[in-house]
C-alpha positions, -999 to 999 in steps of 0.1 A, spaced: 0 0 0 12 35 -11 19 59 19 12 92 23 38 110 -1 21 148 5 9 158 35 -15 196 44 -22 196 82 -45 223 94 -32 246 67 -39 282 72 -31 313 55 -43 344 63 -38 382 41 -37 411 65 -47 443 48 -49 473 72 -74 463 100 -87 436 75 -79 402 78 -92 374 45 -87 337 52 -76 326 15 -73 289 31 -87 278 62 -76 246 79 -74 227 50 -60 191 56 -50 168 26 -33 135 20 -20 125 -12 -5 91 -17 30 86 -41 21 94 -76 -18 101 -72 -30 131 -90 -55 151 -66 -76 182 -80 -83 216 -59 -116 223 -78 -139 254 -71 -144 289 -78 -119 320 -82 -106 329 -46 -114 301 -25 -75 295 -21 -68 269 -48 -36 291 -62 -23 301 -28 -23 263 -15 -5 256 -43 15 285 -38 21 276 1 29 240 -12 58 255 -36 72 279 -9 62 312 -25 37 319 1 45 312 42 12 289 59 -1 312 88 -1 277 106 -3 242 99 25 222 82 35 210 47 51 176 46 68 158 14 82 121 20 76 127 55 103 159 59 84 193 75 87 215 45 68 243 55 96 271 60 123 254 36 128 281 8 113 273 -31 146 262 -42 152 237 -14 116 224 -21 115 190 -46 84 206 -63 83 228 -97 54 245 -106 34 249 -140 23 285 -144 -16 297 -157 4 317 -187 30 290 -194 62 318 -182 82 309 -211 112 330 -223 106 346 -254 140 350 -265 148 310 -257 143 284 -281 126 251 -266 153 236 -259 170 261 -240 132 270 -220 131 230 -208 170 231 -201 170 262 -180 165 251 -143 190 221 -151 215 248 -162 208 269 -129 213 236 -112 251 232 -126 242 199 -145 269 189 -170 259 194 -205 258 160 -210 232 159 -181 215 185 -198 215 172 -233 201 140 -223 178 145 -201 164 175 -220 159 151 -253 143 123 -231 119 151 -218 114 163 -251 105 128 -266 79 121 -236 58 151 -243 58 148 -280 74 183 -286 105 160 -313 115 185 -338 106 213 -325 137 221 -298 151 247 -320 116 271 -321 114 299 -303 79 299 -282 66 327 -309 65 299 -332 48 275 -315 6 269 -310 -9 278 -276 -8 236 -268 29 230 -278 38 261 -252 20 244 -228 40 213 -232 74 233 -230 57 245 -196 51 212 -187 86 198 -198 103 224 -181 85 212 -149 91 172 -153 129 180 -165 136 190 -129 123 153 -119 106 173 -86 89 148 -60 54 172 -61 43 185 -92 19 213 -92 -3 229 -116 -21 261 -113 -51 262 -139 -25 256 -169 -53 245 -195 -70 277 -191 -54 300 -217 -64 268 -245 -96 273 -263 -125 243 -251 -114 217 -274 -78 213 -267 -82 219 -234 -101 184 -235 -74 167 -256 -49 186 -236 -61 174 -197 -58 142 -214 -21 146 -222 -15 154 -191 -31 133 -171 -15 100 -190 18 117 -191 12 119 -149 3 83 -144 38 73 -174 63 88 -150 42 80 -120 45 119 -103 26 129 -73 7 159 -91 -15 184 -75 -38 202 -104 -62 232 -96 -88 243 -120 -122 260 -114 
């Protein structure tokens, strides 16, 4: 039996404005086993993004804890956290090619370029982007950017991967085809995956 591989306990976070105070998540508790996808479904500003946020580090829980593997995660810094992120608007460099967009955080990381060049190709070959590593995101349809966005994220091989409404920029029917894509591309590498949509 698979354990629990992501862990929420009484997650809170709480925006101060002023004398104001808006609970975007309140005491939310989740469990997600190794490589199960889980969805955060409901309406705009019920704190979908900013659990996923809290979850990647960008925003500090109020209280509560964040565990991956078992480790307390909850004040580790994003780049100490084994989770990447794929963005709403894709956040692809304009002036990259593909390549160079899906290679990026393994260049930050000080991977050799053999590293680099491999691992980048494999990930290029799983999400069907093969021949077009040399285009710049300009030339690409709104469905192969998403992939690069989506490359980028599964080149980094994080433990947690989260999404943040990444079909919604796609018009209806690719979006279909799309959520597809990515959800037997989840269950081929086997990645714990957090999605939110509305």
């Amino acid at each position: 039996m698979k354990q629990n591989y992501l862990v929420l306990e009484n997650l809170v976070k709480i925006f101060q404005s002023g004398k104001n105070a808006l609970a975007a998540v309140d005491n939310l508790s989740v469990k997600v086993k190794e490589g199960e996808l889980v969805t955060l479904l409901g309406p705009s500003g019920c704190g979908k993004t900013t659990t996923l946020r809290m979850i990647a580090g960008f925003e500090i829980p109020t209280s509560g804890k964040i565990f991956i593997e078992g480790k307390e995660v909850s004040m580790i810094p994003p780049n100490q956290r084994p989770t990447t992120m794929v963005f709403q608007n894709y956040a692809l460099f304009p002036h990259m090619t593909v390549f160079e967009n899906i290679s990026y955080g393994l260049k930050i990381r000080k991977e050799s370029a053999k590293n680099i060049k491999e691992k980048t190709e494999k990930i290029i070959n799983l999400v069907g982007l093969e021949g077009l590593s040399k285009r710049s995101p300009a030339h690409l349809s709104g469905g192969q950017q998403q992939r690069v966005s989506l490359a980028r994220s599964l080149v980094m091989e994080p433990k947690v991967l989260l999404l943040d409404e990444p079909l919604s920029n796609l018009d209806a029917k690719l979006r279909v085809s799309t959520r597809l894509e990515i959800r037997s591309l989840q269950q081929r590498v086997g990645i714990t995956s957090v999605y939110v949509t509305h």
